[in-house]
N, C-alpha and C positions, 0 to 999 in steps of 0.2 A: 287779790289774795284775801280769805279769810282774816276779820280782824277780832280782838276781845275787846269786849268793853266792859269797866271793871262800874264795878257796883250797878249794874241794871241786870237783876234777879228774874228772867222769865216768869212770869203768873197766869196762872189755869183757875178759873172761878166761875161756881155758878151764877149764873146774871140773877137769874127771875126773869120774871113776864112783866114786872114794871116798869123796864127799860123801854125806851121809845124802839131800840135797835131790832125789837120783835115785830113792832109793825113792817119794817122791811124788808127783813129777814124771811125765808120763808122756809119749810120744812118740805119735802119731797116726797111723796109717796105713791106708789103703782099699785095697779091692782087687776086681778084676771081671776075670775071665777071664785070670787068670793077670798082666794087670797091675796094678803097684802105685803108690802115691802116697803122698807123707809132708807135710804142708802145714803142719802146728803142731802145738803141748803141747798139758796139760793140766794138770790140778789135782788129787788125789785128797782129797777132804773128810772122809769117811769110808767105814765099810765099803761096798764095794761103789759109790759114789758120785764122780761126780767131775767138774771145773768147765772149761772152755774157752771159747774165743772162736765168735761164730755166725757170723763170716765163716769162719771155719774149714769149719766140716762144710757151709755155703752153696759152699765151695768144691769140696769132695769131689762133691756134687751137680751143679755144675755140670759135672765134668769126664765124668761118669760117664751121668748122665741129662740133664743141659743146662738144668738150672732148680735155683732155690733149693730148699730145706728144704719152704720153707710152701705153694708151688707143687705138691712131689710127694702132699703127703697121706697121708704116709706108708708111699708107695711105692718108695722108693727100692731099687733094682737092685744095689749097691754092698754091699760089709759092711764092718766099720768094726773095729779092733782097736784097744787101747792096751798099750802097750809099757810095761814097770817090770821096770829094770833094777836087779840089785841083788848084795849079796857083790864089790864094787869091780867089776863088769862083766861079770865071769866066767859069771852067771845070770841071763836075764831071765822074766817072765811073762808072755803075751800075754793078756790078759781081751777077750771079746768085749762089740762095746756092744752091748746088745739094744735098747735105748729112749733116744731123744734130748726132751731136756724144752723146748721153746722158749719165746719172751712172745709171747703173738699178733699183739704189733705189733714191728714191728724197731726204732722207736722209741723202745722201752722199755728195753732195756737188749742190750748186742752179748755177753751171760754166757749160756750154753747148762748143763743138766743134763747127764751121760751116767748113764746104767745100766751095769755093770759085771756081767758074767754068767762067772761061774766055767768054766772048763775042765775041771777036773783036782781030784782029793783033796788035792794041790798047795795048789791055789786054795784050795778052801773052809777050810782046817785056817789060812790066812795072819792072823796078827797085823798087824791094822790098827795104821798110827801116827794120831796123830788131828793136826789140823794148828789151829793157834790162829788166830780170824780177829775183823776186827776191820773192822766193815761201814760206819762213816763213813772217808772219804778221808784222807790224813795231811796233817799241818800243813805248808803253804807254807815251802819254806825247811829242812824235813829231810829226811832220804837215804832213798832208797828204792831197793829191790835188788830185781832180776829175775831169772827163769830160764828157759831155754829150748833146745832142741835145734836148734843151727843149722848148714845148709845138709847136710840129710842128703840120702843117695842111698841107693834099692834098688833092684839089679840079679838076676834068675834067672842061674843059674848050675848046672853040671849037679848039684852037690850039695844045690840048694834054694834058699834065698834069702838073699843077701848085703846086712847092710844096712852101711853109714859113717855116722857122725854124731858130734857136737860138741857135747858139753852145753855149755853157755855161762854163764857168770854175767856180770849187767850190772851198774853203779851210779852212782846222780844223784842230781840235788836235785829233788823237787817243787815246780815253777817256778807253775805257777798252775789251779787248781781251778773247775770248770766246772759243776756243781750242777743245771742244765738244760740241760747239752749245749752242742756249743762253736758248732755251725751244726746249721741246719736239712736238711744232705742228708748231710754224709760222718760227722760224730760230733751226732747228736742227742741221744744218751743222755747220761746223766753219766755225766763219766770226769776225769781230772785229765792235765796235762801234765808231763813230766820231762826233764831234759837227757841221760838215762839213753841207750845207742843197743841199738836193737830192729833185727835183723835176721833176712832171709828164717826163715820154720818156727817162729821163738820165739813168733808168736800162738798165745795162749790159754794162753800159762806164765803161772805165778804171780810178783805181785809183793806183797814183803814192805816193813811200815813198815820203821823204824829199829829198833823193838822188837821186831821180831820175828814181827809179826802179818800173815795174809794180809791184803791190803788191798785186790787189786783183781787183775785179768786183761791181758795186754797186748794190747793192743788195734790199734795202728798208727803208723807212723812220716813225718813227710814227708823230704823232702831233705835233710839236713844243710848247714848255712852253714860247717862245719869240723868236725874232730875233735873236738873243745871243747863244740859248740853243736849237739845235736840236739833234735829238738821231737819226743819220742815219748808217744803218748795211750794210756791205761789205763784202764779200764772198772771203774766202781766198783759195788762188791760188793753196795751196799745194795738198788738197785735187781730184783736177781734176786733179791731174799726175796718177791717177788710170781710168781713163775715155780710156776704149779699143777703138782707131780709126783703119778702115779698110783704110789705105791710102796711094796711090801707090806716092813715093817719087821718084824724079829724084837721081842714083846711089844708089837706096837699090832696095832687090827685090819684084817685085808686086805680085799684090794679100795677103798682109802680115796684121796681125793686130798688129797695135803697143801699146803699154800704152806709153799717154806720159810720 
C-alpha cells in the first residue's frame, strides 16, 4: 500500500556541470541526415558500458525508421551517440553506441545495455569511475535521488552543432514497490514508485537509494495531483541481470555472450 511520509518535501534542482554525477551520466542523442534528437540519459556502469531506458532508444526508432527496436532487427538507419560532460562543462566526450543489448520480451524489464565504442586516444586512455549498484529495490518510505538532462534542444548552426540542456537533480520518497510490474500494458516490468518528479529527457537517468547505490533507471511519470504529489515509476535494476550481452571484455575470452 501506498504510504506518506510527513515532512520529506520532494526537490527538482538544477545540478550544474560541477557535480561529479555528470561524468556518469550521459545525455542521448540520434542523428540521420543532419537531423538531430535528444530523448533521454543514461547510465555508465562501467568501462565502456552503459544503462538507459528501452522507451528511450524504441523512441529514437521510432522517429527515424517508424518501428521499435525489436521490429528493426537490427537495422536501424539512425546512429546513436552519448554525451559525458566533464572538467564542470567546459569538456565533453561523445562515444558512439555500436550495440544496443535488449530482453526479448518488453515485458521483462524497460533497462537496455549500450556499447560504448571509443572515438579518439582521448577515449581509450579515459579513467572509468565505477558506479556502486545495488539490484533489489529500496525500502518503502526512504529517499531516493534521480538524475537526468531535462528539456534539451539541438539546433545546426553555421559553426556545427548547438546543444542547451539542464542537468537536473530530483528527490522523493519510495511510495510503493511493484515486484511483478504495476499493470499488465503501460509498466509490466518491476519497477517501484516515488513522489520524486521525472520530466521530459530524464528517461533512462540513474536513480540512486539513500546510500548511495544505483538502484534502478527512470522510467515514467503520470500527471501530477500538485507540486507535492507526483507518481513517478522506475525500472528496477535486478531484472536486467537476465539481458544476454555479446561483449568482448579485456581478460575473459571473446566472442562470448554473457548475462549480466
Amino acid at each position: 500500500m501506498p504510504i506518506n511520509v510527513q515532512g520529506k518535501t520532494p526537490d527538482f534542482r538544477h545540478t550544474g556541470f560541477n557535480s561529479p554525477i555528470t561524468e556518469v551520466t550521459v545525455m542521448l542523442v540520434a542523428q540521420k541526415d543532419q537531423e538531430y534528437s535528444c530523448l533521454g540519459s543514461g547510465i555508465i556502469v562501467g568501462p565502456t558500458i552503459a544503462l538507459t531506458a528501452r522507451h528511450v532508444v524504441d523512441g529514437f526508432a521510432d522517429i527515424y525508421d517508424g518501428a521499435p527496436l525489436e521490429q528493426l532487427k537490427g537495422e536501424g538507419t539512425f546512429s546513436l551517440q552519448a554525451f559525458q560532460f566533464l572538467e564542470n562543462g567546459t569538456k565533453f566526450r561523445a562515444w558512439d553506441v555500436r550495440q544496443i543489448y535488449i530482453a526479448p520480451d518488453p515485458r521483462f524489464t524497460d533497462i537496455v545495455f549500450l556499447r560504448l565504442q571509443p572515438t579518439s586516444q582521448d577515449h581509450v586512455n579515459y579513467n572509468w569511475i565505477k558506479v556502486r549498484m545495488r539490484l533489489c529495490p529500496p525500502s518503502v518510505g526512504t529517499t531516493a535521488s534521480a538524475f537526468g538532462y531535462h528539456s534539451t534542444s539541438i539546433q545546426l548552426t553555421g559553426d556545427g552543432v548547438e546543444i542547451t540542456t539542464n542537468p537536473y537533480t530530483t528527490t522523493g520518497v519510495v511510495e510503493e514497490i511493484h515486484n511483478a510490474g504495476r499493470d499488465s500494458a503501460m509498466l509490466p516490468f518491476p519497477c517501484f514508485r516515488t513522489n520524486a518528479r521525472f520530466d521530459r529527457a530524464m528517461s533512462g537517468g540513474p536513480v540512486f537509494s539513500q546510500d548511495g547505490h544505483l538502484c534502478g533507471i527512470i522510467c515514467s511519470n503520470l500527471p501530477p495531483d500538485s507540486e507535492e504529489n507526483h507518481a513517478s515509476y522506475v525500472a528496477a535494476l535486478w531484472p536486467s541481470m537476465g539481458v544476454i550481452v555479446a561483449y568482448d571484455r579485456e581478460g575473459h575470452p571473446h566472442g562470448v555472450s554473457y548475462q549480466q
